[in-house]
N, C-alpha and C positions, 0 to 999 in steps of 0.2 A: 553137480554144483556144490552142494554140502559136506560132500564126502571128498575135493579139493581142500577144503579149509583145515587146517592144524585143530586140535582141540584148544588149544590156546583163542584163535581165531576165531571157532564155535562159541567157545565162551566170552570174546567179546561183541560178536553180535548178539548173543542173547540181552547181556547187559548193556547196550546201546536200545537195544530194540522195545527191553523195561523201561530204561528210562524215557524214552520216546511215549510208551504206553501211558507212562503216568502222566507226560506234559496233556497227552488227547485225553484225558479222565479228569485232569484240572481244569481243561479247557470246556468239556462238555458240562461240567458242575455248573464253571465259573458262569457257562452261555446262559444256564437255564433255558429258556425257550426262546433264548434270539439263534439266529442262523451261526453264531459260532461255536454254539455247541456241535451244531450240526455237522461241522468239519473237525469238530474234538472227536465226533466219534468216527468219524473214516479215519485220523490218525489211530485212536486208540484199534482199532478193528484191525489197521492195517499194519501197525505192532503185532497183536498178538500173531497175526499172519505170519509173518516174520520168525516168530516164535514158534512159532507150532511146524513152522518148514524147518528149522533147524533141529528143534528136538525132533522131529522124525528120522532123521539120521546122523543125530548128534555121535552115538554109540557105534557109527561105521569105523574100519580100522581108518589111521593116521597114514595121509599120503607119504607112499617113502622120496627118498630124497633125490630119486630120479626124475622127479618134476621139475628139480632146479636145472634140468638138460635142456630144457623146453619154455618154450615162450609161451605165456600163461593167454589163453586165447578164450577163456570161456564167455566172458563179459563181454567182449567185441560180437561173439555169437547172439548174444539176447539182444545186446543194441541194436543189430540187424534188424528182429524181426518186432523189437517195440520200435522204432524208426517207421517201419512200411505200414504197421498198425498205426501211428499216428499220423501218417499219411491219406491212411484210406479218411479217418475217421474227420480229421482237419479239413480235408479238402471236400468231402461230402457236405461238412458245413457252410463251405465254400460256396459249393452249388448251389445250396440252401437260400445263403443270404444273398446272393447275385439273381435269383429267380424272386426273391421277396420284392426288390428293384422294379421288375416284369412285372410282377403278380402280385401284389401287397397282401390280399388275402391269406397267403400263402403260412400266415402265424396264426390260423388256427382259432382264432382268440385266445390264444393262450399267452402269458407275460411272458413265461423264458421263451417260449418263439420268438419274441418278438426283433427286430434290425439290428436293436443297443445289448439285445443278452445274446445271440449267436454270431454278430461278428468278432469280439475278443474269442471267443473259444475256436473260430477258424483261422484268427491272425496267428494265438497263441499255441495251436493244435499245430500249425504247418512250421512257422518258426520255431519254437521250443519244444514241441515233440517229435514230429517228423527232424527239425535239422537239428536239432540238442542234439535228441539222441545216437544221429548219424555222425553228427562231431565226437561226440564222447565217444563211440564204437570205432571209429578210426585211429582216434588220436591217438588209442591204446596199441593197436595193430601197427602204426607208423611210430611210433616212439620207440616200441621196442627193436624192430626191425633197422630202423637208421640207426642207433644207438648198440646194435647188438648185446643189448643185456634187457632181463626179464624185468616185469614189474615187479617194484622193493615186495609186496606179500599177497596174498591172494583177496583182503578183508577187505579193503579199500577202494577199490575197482567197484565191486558189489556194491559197498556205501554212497559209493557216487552213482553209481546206475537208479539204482532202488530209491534210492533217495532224490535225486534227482525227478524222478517218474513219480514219486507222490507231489512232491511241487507242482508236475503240471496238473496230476490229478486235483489237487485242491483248488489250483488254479481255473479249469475248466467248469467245474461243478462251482464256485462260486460265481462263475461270470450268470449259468442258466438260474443261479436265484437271486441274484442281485447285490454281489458282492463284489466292489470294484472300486479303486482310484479314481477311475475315471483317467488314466495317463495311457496315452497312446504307445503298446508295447510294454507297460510298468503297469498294467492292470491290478494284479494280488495282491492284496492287505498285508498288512505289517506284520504278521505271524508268517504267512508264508514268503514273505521276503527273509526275515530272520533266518529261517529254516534252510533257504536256498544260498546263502552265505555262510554257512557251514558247511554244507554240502560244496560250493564253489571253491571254499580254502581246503577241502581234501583233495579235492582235483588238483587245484595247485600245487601242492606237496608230494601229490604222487608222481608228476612231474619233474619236480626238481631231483626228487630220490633219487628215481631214474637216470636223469642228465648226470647227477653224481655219482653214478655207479657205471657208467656207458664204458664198452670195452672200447668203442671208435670215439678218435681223439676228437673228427671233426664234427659239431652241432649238423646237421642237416638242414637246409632252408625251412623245409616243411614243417621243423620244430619252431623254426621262429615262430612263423606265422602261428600256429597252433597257441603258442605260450605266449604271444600279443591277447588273441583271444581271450585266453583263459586272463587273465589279468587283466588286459583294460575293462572287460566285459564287469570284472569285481569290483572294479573303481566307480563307473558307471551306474551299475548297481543299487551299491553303498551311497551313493549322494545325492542320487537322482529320490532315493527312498526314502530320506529320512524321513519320520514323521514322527507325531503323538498320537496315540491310542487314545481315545474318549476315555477306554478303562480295560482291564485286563479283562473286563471281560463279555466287552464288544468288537466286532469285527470292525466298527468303522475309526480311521484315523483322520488326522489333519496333516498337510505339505507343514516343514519347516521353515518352506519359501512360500512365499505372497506375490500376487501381482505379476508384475514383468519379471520379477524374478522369477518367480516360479515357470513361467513359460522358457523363459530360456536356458534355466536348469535341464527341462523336459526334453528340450530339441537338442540341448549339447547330450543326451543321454539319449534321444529318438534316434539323431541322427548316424549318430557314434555305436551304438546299437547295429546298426546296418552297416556302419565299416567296420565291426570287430567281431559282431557275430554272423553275418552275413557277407562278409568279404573276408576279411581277415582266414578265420576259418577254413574257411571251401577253399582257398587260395591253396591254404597247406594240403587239402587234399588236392586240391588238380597240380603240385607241384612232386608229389609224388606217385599217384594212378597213372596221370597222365603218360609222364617218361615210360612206365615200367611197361602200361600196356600195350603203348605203341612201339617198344624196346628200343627208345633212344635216347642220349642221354640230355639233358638240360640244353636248348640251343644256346644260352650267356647264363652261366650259373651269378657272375659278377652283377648281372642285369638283375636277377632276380632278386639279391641283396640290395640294390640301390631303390628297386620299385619298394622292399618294405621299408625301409627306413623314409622313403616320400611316402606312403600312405600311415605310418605311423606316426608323423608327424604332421602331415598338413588333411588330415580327416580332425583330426580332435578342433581345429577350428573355421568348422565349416555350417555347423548346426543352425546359426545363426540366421541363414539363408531361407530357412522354416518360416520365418519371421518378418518379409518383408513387407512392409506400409503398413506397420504394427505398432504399439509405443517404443518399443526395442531402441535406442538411441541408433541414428544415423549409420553414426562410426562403427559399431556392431554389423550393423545389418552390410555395409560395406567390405569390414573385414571378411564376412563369410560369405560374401562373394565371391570376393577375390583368389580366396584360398580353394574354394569351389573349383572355381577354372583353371587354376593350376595343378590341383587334384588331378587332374584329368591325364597330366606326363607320367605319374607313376601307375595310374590305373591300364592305361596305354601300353606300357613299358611292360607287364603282365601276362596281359592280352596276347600281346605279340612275342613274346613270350614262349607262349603256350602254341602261339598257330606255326612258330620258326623251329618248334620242336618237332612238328612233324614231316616236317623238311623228309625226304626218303621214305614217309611210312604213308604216304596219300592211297596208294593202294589198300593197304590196313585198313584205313578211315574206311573206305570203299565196300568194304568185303564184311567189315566188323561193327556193329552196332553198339557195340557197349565203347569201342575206339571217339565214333561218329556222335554219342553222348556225348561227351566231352569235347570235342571238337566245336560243336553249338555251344554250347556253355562258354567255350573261350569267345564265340562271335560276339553273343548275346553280351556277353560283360564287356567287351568294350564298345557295343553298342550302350547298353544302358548308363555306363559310367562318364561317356559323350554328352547323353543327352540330361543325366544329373546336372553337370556343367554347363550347360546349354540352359536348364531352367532354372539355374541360380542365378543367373543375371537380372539384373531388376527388371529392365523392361519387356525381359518375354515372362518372366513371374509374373507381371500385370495382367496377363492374360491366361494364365497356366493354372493361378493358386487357386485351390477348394476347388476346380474342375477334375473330370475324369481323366483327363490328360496325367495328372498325377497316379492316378489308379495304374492308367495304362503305364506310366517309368516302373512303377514300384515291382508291377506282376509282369513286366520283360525282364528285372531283375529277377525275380523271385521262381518264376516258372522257367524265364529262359537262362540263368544263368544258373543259379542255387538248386532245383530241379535235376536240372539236368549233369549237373557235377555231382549231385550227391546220387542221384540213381545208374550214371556211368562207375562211377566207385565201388558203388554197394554189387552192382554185376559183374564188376572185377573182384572183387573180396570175396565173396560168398561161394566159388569154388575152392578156392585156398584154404575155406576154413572151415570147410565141412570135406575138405579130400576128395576131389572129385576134379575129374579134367575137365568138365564145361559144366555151364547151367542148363538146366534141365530141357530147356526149349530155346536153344536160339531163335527161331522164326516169331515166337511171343517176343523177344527183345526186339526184334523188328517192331511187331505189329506195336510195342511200347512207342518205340521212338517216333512214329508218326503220327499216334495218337498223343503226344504229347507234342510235336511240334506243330501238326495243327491245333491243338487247342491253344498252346500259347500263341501265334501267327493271329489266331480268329479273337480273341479274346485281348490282345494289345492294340492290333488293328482298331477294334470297335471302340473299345478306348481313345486311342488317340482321335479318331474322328470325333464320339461323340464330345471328348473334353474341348477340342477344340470350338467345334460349334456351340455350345456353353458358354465358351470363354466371348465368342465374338456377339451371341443373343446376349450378353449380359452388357456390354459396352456400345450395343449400337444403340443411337438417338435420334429420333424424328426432329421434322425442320422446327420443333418448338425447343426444340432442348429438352424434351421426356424422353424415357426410358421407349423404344419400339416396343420389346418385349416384354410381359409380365414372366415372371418363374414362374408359372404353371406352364405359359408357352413353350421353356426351355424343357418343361420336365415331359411334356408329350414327344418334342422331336427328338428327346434320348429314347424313346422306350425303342423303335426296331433296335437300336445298340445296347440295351441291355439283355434283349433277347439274344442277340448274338455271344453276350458276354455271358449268359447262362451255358447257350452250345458249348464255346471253345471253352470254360471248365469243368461241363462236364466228360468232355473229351480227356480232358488231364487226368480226372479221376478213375477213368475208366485205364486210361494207360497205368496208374496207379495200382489199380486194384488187377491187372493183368501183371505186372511187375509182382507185386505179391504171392500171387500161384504160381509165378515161375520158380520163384525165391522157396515156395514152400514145399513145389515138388521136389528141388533141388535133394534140400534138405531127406526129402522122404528118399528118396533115388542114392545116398551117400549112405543111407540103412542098410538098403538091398542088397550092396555090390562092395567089394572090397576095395580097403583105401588106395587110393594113391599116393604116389610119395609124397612121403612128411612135407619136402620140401624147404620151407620159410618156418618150419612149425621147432626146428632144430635150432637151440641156440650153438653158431658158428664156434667150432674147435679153434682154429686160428683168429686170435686176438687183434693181429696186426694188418690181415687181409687191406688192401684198398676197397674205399667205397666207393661205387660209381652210383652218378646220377640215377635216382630214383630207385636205389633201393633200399 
């Protein structure tokens, strides 16, 4: 890892990594004994860490310049295995807080146990570490590969990884002491929002470097989407976060927005959040996994162009739809209906897509497990992206909102779709990058894929049953015009459907944490046995070559 970088390189991590040290050393002064000291000093720790790995092999020789032969793949290798580690870790919380539901006792008497400190660190654990870091590891492996040129230098990749992964760290560790916005999916305080905005415009740059260095003339779809992501997601961000700090040297801030503004700031960045980094995203990888593994090419490349340019543009005003029979004016809450259900032909257009790619390869799907990932993933998102559209209409939202029914859209998404593309991905990538003809255990990638499509099956089910029954005990009224049921009544006829909602995640988890050892014996099994060809690991001698879909 160290012994890749230039001495120049060396030397500007060092001095990125001091000055980092010293913000965590002002920070933990500035805290004295409020909780932001307490994250001045995991920055400052986690500096010098930085620092003490570099100078330990600051003084190895300077890589020669037959590395520029070669497509720089080391940083896509660690995103692999912190991705499945924020997997195990995210979705154990998962389980945690889904049995709290069941079991209330289940916190222990302890505060960070408690429902409001471990569900942000399981939302933020699955989304931002497990799919961060599976985005940032691919998008490096597909950028260079579409583009046939390396990334512009070895230092920046690293920056955005490492960096990146203290964000969620800080993130996590403040949610279990009580450090939070309180903004659904925009949890972390205004130091670690700063920080991850630095971190987001080098990803961006390293991006563009590349696209301006590309020996292939033509952009590859899977770039789009990838570079939607990475950019709207900075825009999103940026606005959804402004705030004021009390003082440089408290953790807690204030919104820039009030009121109904501020709510609908929240939700055009909640919702847009889930089409940019949750769809957008994963898009780019199942437009390039998908082809390559099933070895067909794109079934409408033109198709696939026209589906982002409608999700790029009619997601951004859809959020609205969060919002309805809220103060939110009318006309709002209408527009992002509207666009909602419309939403629905480019999400569609996608979808099928991906299922008209496998046109000839049905046997593949058949025989192949890590094929058969990705193949669910294309169902589950145009199932999910349906029934988005289906709950943005006002009158089934009158029945749908602040119910489980919601839990159940979000985690058909999130399990059946985002899951299951990034773990089909990641079982395609991880022989290519570690040299090796297969994964360690195909029959574990079986037993993955079962355990994970019944857990999501048993765990959306339960969901949808119980949110709907919720929705109809809260709206029925006896012949006097009262409420039938009190909430407590509704809260005893969820509980068998939270116990089921405990089962099927932790069935995910466990598909998780099997994915994991296979992932790790791989790795150990590519020690033992001599490589296989380089293959993709070659930057291509012919400039001019055509590209075919999905590669």
């Amino acid at each position: 890892m160290i012994a890749a970088l230039t001495i120049a390189e060396r030397q500007r991590a060092i001095a990125i990594s001091a000055v980092l040290a010293l913000c965590g050393f002002a920070m933990t002064i500035a805290g004295s004994d409020t909780l932001f000291a307490v994250h001045g000093a995991i920055v400052l720790l986690f500096s010098l860490g930085c620092i003490g790995l570099v100078m330990s092999q600051y003084f190895a020789p300077e890589p020669s310049d037959e590395r520029l032969t070669r497509y720089y793949d080391d940083p896509t290798r660690v995103g692999i295995v912190l991705s499945l580690g924020w997997a195990v870790v995210g979705m154990f919380f998962g389980v945690w807080v889904a049995a709290l539901l069941a079991w209330p006792d289940l916190t222990f008497d302890a505060a960070w146990a408690s429902f409001g400190r471990l569900r942000p660190v399981h939302t933020s654990g699955v989304i931002f570490g497990f799919g961060g870091n599976a985005l940032i590891a691919t998008s490096f492996h597909v950028l260079q590969r579409t583009t046939r040129a390396r990334l512009p230098d070895q230092f920046s990749p690293w920056f955005v990884l490492i960096g990146y992964n203290l964000f969620c760290v800080l993130a996590a560790s403040g949610y279990l002491m009580g450090v939070t916005q309180s903004k659904e999916y925009a949890e972390p305080e205004w130091y670690a929002d700063i920080w991850l905005v630095v971190v987001w415009v080098v990803y961006f740059l390293i991006y563009i470097r590349t696209l301006q260095r590309r020996k292939e003339p033509h952009i590859y779809v899977a770039n789009w989407y990838y570079m939607a992501f990475i950019l709207v997601v900075a825009v999103l961000h940026i606005v959804n976060n402004l705030a004021v700090p009390i003082s440089f040297g408290e953790a807690k801030s204030y919104s820039l927005f009030s009121g109904v503004q501020d709510a609908m700031t929240q939700w055009w960045y909640g919702h847009n959040a889930v089409a940019f980094f949750l769809t957008s995203g994963f898009l780019g990888m199942m437009y390039y996994y998908l082809p390559k593994r099933a070895g067909r090419p794109i079934f409408s490349y033109r198709l696939s162009i026209i589906s982002f340019w409608g999700i790029t543009f009619m997601y951004m005003w859809a959020g609205s739809h969060h919002l309805h029979y809220t103060a939110l004016p009318q006309w709002v809450q209408t527009l992002g209906m509207t666009f909602s259900v419309v939403l629905l032909v480019p999400s569609w257009a996608s979808a099928g897509n991906a299922l008209a790619t496998l046109n000839g390869a049905w046997g593949k799907v058949r025989d192949d497990a890590t094929l058969r990932f990705m193949m669910v993933a294309a169902v589950f998102y145009g199932l999910s992206t349906f029934e988005g559209s289906f709950m943005a209409i006002r009158a089934v939202n009158s029945l749908s909102h602040y119910t489980d029914w919601t839990v159940g859209h979000v985690h058909a998404g999130a399990l059946g779709w985002v899951a299951m593309i990034t773990f089909g991905s990641l079982y395609a990538l991880v022989p290519w990058m570690w040299k090796v003809e297969r994964m360690y255990s195909p029959k574990l990638i079986e037993v993955h894929f079962w355990l994970a499509l019944a857990g999501t099956v048993i765990y959306v089910f339960a969901m949808w049953n119980s949110g709907i029954i919720q929705g109809l005990m809260w709206r029925t009224y006896n012949d006097s015009g009262t409420l039938a049921y009190s909430f407590i009544d509704s809260l005893v006829a969820m509980h068998p459907y939270y116990i089921a909602r405990t089962v099927g995640g932790l069935l995910f988890l466990l598909g998780a944490i099997v994915a994991s050892y296979n992932v790790w014996m791989t790795i150990r099994m590519s020690r033992s046995q001599p490589e296989a060809e380089a293959g993709d690991a070659d930057l291509p001698a012919l400039q001019g070559a055509a590209l075919q879909a999905g590669e």
